[in-house]
C-alpha positions in Angstrom: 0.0 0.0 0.0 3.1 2.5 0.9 4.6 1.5 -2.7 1.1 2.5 -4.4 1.1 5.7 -2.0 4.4 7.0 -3.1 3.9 6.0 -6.5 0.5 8.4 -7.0 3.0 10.7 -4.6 5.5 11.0 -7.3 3.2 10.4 -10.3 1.1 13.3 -9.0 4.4 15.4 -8.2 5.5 14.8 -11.9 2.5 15.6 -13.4 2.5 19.3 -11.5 6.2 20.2 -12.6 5.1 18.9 -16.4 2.2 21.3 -15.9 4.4 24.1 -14.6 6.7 23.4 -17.2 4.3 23.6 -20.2 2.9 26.4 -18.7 5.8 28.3 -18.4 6.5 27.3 -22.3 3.5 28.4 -23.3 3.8 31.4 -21.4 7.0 32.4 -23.6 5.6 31.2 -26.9 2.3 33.6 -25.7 4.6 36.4 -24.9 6.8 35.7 -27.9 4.0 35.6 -29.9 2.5 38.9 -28.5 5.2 40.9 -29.1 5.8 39.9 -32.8 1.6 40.8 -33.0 2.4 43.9 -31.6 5.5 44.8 -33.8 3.7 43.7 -37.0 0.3 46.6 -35.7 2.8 49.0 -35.1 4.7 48.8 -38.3 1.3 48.5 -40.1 0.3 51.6 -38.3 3.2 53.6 -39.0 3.0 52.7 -42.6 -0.4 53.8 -42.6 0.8 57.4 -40.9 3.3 58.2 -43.6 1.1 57.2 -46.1 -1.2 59.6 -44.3 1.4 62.1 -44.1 2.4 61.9 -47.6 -1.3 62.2 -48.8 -1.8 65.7 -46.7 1.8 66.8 -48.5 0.3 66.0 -52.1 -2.9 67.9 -51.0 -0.7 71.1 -49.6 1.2 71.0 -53.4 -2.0 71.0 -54.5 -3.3 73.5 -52.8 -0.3 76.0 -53.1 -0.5 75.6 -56.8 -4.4 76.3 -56.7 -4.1 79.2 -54.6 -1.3 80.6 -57.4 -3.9 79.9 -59.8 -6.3 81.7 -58.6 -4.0 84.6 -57.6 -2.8 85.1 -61.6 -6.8 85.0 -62.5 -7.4 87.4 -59.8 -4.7 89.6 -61.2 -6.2 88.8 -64.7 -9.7 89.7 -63.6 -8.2 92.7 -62.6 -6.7 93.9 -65.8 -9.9 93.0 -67.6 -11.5 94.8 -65.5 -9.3 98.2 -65.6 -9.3 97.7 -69.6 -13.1 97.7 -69.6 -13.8 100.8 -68.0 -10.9 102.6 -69.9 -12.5 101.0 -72.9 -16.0 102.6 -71.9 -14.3 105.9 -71.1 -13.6 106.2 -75.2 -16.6 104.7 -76.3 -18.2 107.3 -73.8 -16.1 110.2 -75.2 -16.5 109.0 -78.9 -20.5 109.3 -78.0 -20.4 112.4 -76.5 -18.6 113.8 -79.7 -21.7 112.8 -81.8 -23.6 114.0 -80.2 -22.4 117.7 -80.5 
């Protein structure tokens, strides 16, 4: 009975330093594992930001070139403008000089 006692004994005591072993294997794998998920986000996610960043670059381009566009049709509008009314001034004058 004493040799079936200490058998379960040391049946039982290698069964709970198998566990703690496999648990503390599977603990590192988990960990392991974690931090290689966690590496592959955060390169993903910094991808994503320069993409991001690059994006809001091609937009301020694009927007510096509008805004010079519409600067030179400002100044164009401007001309057209000024040539108009110098243009009515003669027609006005060449008008008044029928009329007398």
């Amino acid at each position: 009975m004493a040799n079936i006692l200490s058998f379960g004994l040391l049946c039982t005591a290698t069964g709970a330093v198998l566990g703690l072993l496999t648990f503390s294997r599977n603990r590192k794998n988990d960990i392991k594992s974690n931090v290689k998920n966690a590496a592959t986000e955060s390169a993903i996610i910094k991808t994503k930001l320069e993409n991001i960043d690059q994006f809001v670059d091609s937009i301020r381009i694009d927007f510096k070139a509008s805004d010079q566009r519409w600067t030179a049709l400002s100044e164009t509008v401007i001309r057209i403008d000024e040539s108009t009314k110098q243009a009515h001034n003669c027609i006005d004058k060449i008008e008044n000089k029928e009329e007398i």
